[in-house]
ZADO-862376 format. One record per residue: residue in one letter; residue number from 1; x, y, z of N, C-alpha, C in turn. Coordinates in steps of 0.1 Angstrom, whole numbers, padded with zeros to 4 digits. Layout:
(atom "a",NUM,(X,Y,Z),(X,Y,Z),(X,Y,Z))
...
! end
This chain:
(atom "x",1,(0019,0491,0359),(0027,0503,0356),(0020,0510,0344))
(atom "x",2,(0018,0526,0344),(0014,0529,0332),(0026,0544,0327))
(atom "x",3,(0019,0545,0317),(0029,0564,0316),(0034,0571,0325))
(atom "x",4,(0022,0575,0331),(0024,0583,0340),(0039,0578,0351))
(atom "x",5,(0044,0566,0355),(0053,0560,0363),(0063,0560,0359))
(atom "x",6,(0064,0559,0346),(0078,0556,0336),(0075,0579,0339))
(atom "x",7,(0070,0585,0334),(0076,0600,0333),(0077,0604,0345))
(atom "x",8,(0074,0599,0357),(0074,0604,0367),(0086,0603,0375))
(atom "x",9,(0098,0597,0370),(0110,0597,0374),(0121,0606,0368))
(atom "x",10,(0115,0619,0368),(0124,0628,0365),(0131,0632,0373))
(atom "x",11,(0141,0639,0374),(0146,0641,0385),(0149,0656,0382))
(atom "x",12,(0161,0665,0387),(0161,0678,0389),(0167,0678,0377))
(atom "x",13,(0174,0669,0364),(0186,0667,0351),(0171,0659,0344))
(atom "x",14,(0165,0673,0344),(0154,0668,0332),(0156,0664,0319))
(atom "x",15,(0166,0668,0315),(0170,0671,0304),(0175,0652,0297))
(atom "x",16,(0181,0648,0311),(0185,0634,0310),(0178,0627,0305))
(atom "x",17,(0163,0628,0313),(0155,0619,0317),(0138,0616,0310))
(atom "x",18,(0142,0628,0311),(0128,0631,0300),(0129,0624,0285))
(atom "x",19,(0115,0620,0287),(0112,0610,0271),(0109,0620,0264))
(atom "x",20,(0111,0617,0251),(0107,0621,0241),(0093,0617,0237))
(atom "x",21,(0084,0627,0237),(0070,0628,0230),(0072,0615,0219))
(atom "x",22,(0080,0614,0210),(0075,0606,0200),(0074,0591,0200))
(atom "x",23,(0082,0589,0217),(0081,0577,0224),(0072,0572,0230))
(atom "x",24,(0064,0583,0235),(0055,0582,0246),(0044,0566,0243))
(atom "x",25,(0038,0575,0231),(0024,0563,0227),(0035,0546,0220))
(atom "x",26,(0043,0546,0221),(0050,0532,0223),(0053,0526,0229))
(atom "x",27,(0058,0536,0243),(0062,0533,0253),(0045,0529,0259))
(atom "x",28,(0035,0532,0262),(0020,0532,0265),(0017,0522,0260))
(atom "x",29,(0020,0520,0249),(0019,0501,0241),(0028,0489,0245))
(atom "x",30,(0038,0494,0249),(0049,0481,0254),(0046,0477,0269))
(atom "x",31,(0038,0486,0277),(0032,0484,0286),(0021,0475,0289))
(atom "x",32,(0017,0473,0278),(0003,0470,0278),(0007,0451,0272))
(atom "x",33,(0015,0450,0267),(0017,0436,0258),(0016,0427,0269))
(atom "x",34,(0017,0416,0266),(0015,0401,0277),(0030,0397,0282))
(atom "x",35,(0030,0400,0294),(0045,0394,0302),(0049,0380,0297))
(atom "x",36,(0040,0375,0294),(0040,0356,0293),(0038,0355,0275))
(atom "x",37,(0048,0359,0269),(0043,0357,0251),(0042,0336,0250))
(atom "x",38,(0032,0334,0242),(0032,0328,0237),(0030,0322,0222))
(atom "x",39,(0040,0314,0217),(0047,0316,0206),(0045,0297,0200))
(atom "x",40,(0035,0295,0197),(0032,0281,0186),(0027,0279,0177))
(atom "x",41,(0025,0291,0170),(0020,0293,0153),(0025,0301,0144))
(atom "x",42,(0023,0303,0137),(0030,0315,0128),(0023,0327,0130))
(atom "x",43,(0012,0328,0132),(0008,0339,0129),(0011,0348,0147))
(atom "x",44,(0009,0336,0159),(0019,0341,0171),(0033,0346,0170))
(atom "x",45,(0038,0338,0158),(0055,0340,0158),(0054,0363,0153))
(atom "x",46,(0048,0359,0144),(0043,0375,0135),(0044,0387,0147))
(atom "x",47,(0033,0382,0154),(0027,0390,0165),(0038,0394,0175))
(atom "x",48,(0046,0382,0179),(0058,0385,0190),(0064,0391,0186))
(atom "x",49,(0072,0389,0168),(0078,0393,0166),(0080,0412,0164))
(atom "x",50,(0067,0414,0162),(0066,0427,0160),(0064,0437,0176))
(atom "x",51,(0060,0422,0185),(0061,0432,0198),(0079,0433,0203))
(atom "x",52,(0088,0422,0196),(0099,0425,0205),(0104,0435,0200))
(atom "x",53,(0099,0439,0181),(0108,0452,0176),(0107,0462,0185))
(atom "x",54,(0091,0461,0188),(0087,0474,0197),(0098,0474,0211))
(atom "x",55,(0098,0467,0217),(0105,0469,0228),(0124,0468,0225))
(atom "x",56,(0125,0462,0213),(0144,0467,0215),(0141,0482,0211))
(atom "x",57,(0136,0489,0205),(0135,0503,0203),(0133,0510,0210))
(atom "x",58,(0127,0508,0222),(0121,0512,0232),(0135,0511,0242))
(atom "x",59,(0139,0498,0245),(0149,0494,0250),(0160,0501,0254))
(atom "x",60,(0162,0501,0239),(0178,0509,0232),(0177,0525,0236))
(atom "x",61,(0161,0533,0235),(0163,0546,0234),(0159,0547,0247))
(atom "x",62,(0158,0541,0260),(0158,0539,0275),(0176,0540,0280))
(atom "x",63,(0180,0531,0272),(0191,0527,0281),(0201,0542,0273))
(atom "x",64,(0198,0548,0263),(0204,0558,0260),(0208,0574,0267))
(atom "x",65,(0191,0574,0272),(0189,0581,0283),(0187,0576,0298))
(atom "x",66,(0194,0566,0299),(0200,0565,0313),(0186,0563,0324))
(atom "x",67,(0171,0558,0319),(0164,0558,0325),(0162,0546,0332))
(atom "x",68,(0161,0553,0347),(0160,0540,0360),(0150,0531,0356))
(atom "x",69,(0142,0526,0348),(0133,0518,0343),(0137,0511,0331))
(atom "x",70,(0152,0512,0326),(0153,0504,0314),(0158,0490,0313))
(atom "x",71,(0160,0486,0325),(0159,0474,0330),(0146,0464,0328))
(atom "x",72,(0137,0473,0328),(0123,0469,0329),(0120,0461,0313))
(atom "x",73,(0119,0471,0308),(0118,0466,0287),(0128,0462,0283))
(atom "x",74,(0143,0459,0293),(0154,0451,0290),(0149,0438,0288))
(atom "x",75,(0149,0432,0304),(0140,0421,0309),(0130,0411,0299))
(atom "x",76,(0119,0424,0294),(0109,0422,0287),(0113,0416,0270))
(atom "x",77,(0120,0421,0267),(0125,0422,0259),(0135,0406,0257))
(atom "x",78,(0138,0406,0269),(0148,0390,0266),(0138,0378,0268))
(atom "x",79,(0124,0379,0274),(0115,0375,0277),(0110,0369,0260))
(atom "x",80,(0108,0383,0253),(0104,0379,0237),(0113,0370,0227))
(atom "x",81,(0124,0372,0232),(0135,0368,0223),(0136,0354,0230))
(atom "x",82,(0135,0344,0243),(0137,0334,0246),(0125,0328,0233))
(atom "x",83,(0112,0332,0240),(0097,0326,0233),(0097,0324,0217))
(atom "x",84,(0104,0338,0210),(0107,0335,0195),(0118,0323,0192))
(atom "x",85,(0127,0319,0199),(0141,0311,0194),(0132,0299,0200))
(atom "x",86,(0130,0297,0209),(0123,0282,0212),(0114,0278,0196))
(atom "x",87,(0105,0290,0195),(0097,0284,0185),(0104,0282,0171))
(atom "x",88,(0114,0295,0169),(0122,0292,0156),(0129,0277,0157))
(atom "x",89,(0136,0279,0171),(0143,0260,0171),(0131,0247,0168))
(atom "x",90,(0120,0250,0170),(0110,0241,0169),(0111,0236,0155))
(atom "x",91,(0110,0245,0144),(0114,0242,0133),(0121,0236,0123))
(atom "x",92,(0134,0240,0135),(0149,0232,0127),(0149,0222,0125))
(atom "x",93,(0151,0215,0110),(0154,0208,0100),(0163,0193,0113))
(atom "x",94,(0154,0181,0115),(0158,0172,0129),(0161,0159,0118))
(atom "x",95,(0152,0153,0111),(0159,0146,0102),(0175,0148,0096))
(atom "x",96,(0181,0134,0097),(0201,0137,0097),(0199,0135,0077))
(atom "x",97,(0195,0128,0070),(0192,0127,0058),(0193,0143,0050))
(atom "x",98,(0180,0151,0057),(0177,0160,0052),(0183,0172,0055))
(atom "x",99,(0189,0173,0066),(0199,0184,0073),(0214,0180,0065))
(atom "x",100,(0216,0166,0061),(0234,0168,0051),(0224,0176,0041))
(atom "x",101,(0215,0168,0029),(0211,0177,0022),(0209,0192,0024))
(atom "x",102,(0204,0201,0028),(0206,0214,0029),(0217,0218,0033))
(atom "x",103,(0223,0214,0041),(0236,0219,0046),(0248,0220,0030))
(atom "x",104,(0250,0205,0023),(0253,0207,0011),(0248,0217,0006))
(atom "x",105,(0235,0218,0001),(0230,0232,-0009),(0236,0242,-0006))
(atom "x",106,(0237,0247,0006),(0242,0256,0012),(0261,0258,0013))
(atom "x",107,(0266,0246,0010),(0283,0242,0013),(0288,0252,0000))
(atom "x",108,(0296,0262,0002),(0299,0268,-0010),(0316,0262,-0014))
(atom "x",109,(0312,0250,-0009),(0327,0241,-0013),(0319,0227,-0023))
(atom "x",110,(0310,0232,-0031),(0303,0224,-0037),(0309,0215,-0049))
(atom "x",111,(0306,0205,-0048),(0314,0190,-0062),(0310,0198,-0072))
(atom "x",112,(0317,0197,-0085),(0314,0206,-0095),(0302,0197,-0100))
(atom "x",113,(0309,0181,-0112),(0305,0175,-0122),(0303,0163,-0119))
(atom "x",114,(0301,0158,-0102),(0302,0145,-0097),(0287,0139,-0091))
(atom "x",115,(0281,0155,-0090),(0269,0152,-0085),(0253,0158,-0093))
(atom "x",116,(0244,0148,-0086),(0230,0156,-0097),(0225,0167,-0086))
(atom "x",117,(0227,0181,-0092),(0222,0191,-0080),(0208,0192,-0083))
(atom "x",118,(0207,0194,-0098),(0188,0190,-0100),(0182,0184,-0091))
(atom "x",119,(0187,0171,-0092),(0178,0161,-0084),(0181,0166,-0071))
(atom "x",120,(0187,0173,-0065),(0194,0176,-0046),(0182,0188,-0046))
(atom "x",121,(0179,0196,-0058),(0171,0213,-0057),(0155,0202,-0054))
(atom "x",122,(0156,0195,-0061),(0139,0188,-0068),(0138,0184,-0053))
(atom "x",123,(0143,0173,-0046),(0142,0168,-0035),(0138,0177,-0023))
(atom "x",124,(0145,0187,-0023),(0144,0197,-0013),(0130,0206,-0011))
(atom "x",125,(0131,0208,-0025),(0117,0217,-0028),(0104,0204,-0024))
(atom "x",126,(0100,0194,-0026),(0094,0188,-0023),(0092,0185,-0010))
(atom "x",127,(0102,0187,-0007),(0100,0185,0013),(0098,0194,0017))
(atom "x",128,(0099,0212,0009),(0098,0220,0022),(0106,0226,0026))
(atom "x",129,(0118,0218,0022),(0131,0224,0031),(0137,0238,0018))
(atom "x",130,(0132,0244,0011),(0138,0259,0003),(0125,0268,0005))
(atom "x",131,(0130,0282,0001),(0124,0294,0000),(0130,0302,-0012))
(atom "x",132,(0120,0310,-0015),(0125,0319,-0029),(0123,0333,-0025))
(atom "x",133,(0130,0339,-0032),(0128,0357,-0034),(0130,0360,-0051))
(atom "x",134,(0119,0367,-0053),(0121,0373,-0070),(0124,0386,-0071))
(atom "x",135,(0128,0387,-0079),(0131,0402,-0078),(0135,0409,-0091))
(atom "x",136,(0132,0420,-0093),(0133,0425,-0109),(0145,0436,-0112))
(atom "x",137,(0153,0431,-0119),(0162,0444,-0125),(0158,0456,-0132))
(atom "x",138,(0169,0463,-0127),(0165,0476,-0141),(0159,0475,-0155))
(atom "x",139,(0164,0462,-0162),(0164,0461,-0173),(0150,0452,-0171))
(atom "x",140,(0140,0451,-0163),(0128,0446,-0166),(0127,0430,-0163))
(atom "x",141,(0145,0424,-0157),(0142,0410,-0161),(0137,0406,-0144))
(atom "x",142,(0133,0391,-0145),(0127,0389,-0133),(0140,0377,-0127))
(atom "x",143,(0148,0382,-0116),(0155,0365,-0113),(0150,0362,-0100))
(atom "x",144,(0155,0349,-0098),(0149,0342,-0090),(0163,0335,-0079))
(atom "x",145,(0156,0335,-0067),(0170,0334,-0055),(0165,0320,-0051))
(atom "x",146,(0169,0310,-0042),(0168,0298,-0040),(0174,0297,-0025))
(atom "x",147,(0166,0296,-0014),(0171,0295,0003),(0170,0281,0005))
(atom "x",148,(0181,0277,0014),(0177,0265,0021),(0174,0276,0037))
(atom "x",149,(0162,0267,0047),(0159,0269,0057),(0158,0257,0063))
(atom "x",150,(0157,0261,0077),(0158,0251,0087),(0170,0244,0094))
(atom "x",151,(0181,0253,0095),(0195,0255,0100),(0199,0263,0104))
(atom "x",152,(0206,0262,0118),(0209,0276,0128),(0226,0277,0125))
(atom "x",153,(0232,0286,0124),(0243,0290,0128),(0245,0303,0136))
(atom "x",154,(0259,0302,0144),(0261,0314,0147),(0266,0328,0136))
(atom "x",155,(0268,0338,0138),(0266,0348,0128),(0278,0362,0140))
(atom "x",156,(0285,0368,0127),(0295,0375,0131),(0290,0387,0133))
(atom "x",157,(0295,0396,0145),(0297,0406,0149),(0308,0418,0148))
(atom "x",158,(0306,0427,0147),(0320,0435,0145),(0330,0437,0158))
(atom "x",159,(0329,0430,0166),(0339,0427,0177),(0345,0415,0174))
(atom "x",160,(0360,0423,0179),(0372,0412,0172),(0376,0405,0188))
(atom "x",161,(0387,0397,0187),(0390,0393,0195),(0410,0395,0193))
(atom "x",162,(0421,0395,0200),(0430,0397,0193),(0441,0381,0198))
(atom "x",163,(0444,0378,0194),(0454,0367,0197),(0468,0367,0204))
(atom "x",164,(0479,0361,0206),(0490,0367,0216),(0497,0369,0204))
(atom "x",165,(0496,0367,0192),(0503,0374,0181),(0500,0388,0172))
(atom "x",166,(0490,0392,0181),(0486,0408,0177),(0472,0405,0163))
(atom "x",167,(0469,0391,0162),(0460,0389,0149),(0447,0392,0154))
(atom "x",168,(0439,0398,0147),(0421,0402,0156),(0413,0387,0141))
(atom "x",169,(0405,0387,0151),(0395,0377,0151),(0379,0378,0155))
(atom "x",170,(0371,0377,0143),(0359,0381,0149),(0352,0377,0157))
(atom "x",171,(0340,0376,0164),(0336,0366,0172),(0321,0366,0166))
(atom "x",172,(0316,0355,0170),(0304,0351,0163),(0297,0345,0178))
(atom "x",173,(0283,0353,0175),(0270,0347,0182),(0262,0342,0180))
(atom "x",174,(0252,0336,0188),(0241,0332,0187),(0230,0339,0179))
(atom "x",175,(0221,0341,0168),(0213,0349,0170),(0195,0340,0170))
(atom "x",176,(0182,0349,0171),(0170,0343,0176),(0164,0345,0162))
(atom "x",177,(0171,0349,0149),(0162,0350,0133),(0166,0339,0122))
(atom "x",178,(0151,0335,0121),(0151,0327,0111),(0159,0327,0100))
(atom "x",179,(0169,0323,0097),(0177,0318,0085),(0176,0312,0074))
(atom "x",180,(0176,0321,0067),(0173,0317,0050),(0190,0316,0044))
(atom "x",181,(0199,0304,0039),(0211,0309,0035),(0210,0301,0018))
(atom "x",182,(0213,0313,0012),(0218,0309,-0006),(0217,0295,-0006))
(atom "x",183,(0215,0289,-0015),(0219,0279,-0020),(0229,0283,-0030))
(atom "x",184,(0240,0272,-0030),(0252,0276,-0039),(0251,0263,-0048))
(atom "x",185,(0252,0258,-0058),(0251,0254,-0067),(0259,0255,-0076))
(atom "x",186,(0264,0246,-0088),(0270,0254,-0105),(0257,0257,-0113))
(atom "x",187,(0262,0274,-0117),(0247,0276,-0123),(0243,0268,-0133))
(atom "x",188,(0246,0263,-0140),(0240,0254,-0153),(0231,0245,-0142))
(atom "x",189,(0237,0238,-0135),(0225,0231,-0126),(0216,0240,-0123))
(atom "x",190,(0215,0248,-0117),(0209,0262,-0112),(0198,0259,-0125))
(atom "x",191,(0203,0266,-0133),(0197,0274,-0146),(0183,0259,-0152))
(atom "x",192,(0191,0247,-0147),(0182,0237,-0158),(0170,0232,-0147))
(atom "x",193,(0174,0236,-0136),(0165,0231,-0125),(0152,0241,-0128))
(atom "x",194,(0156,0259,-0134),(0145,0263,-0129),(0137,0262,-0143))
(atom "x",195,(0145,0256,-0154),(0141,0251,-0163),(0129,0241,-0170))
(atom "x",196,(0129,0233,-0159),(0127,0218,-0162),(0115,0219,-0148))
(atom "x",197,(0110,0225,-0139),(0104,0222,-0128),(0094,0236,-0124))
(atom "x",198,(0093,0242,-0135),(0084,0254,-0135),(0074,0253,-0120))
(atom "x",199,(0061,0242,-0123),(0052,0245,-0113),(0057,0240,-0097))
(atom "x",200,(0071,0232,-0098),(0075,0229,-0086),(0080,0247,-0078))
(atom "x",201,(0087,0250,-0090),(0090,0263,-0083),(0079,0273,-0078))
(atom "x",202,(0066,0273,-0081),(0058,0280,-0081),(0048,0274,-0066))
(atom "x",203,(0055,0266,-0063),(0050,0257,-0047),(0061,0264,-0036))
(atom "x",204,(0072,0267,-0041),(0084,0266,-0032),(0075,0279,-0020))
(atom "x",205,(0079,0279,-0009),(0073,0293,0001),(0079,0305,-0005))
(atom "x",206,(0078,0316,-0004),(0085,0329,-0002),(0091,0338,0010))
(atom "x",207,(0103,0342,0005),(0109,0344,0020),(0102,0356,0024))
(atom "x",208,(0102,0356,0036),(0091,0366,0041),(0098,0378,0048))
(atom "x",209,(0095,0389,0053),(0101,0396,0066),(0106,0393,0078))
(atom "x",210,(0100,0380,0082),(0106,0373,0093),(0117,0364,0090))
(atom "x",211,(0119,0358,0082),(0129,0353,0073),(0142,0364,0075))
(atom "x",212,(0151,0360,0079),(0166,0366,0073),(0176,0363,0064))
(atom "x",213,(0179,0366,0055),(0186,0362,0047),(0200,0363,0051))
(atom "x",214,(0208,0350,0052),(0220,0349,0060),(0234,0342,0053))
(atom "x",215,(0240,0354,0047),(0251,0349,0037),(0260,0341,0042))
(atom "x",216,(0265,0339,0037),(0280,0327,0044),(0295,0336,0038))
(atom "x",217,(0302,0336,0048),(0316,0346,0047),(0321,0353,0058))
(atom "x",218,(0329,0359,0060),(0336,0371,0064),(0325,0382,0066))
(atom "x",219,(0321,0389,0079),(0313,0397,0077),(0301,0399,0090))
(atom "x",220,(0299,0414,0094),(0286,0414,0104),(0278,0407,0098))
(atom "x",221,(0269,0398,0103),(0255,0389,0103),(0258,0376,0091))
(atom "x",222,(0272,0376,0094),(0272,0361,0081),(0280,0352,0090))
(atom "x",223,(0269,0339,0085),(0281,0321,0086),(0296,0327,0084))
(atom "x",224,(0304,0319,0095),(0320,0320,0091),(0320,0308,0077))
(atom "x",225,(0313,0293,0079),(0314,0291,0070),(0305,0273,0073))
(atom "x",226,(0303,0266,0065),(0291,0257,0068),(0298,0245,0072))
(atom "x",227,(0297,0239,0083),(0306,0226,0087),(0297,0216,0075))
(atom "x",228,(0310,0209,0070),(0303,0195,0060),(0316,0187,0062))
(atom "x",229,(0316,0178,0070),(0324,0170,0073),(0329,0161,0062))
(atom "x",230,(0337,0150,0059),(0340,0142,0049),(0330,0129,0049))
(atom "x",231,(0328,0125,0061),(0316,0115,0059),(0302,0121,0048))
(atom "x",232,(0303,0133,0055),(0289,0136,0051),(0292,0142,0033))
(atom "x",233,(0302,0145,0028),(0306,0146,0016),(0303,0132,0009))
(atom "x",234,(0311,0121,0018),(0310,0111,0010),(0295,0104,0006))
(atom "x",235,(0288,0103,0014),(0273,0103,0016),(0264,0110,0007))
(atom "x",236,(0267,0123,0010),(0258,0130,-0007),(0267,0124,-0023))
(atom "x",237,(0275,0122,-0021),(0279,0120,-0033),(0277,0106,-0036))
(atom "x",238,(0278,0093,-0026),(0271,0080,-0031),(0255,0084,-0038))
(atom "x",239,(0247,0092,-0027),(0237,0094,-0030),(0229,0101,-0040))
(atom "x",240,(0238,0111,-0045),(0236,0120,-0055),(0242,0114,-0068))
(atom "x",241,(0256,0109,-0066),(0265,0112,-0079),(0256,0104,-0092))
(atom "x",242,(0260,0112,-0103),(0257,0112,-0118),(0261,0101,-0125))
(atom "x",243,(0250,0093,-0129),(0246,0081,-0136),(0254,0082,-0152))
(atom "x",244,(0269,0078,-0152),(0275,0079,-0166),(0269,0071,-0174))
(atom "x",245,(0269,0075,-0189),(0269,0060,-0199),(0283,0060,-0206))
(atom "x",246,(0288,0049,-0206),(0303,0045,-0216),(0302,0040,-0229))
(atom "x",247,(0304,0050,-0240),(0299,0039,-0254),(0312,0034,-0255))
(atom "x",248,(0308,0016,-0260),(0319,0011,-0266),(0322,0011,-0278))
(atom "x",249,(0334,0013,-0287),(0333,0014,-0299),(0330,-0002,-0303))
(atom "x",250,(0319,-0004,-0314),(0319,-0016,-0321),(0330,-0023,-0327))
! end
């Protein structure tokens, strides 16, 4: 199929049907991409990625104008998005050790004064499992954000659902983007970690464009909220909790 096919279905409601010029040479490129994406590296993940933007755009402004071909870059389109989530799932954090750990970092029902989060940040960053964003204020200063990755949740939509008591409820989906979610922490831990581990921080990845950053709350594109069961509470806390000393009086 080329241009010429896709404009050739005008009909007598031109007005319907007809593309927009500024579509054209995109639509002439979404044609052209590989039916069969394949997706096992990063720099493949990059590439897909930027072909599926092209085609939901493409997609969206097809199915807008009602054209008998938007089925076609629908199709195509779910094609990209199967290829990216297999590869993103490829990634997801499979060790149970390491998945309570981030999951915790991430629990914004976090132990105040029972556990070492230093040592939970230090561990993490060493494996892999965090990402950073820096970013500069008005005032010149530089802070620094802290991601756990390698955990999928579903994520809210602005469709509610309503209950037989008149209550609306949002509903939460699946989605195919890499998830970057806060680490939550007490900042004093926070603060001494980024204190005390300068060049570790300077190893950590950076979250990238592909990367989403995915809050936890009430809300379009956020966690309702992080399952951390009580086993797995009790577990980080054997494994973490903070080494007291008791002085006796002489």
């Amino acid at each position: 199929m080329n241009i010429t096919e896709v404009l050739s279905y005008y009909t007598c409601d031109a007005s319907k049907l007809a593309i927009d010029a500024s579509y054209r040479e995109e639509i002439e490129d979404a044609l052209n991409v590989p039916t069969k994406p394949k997706v096992t590296t990063e720099d493949e993940y990059v590439a897909a990625m930027g072909i599926k933007r092209l085609l939901c755009r493409i997609e969206v402004y097809m199915g807008n104008i009602s054209h008998p071909l938007h089925s076609i870059f629908s199709d195509l389109e779910n094609t990209y998005s199967k290829a990216l989530s297999r590869y993103n799932n490829s990634l997801l954090v499979k060790n149970k050790d390491d998945r309570r750990l981030i999951k915790y970092l991430a629990w914004t029902k976090y132990f105040t004064s029972s556990v070492d989060h230093e040592q939970m940040l230090i561990e993490a960053a060493q494996k892999g499992l965090l990402k950073k964003r820096l970013t500069v204020s008005d005032d010149g200063k530089t802070h620094l954000s802290l991601f756990v990755w390698g955990l999928k949740f579903k994520v809210g939509n602005n469709v509610f659902s309503v209950d037989r008591l008149g209550r609306e409820h949002r509903t939460y989906l699946e989605t195919i983007g890499r998830q970057c979610i806060p680490t939550c922490v007490p900042t004093e831990c926070f603060n001494r970690f980024v204190q005390n581990n300068p060049k570790l921080i300077e190893q950590i990845a950076d979250v990238t464009e592909n990367d989403y950053v995915t809050d936890v709350g009430d809300g379009k594109y956020k966690i309702r909220s992080i399952p951390f069961s009580v086993a797995d509470q009790n577990d980080i806390y054997y494994a973490y909790q903070l080494k007291r000393t008791t002085n006796l009086a002489a």
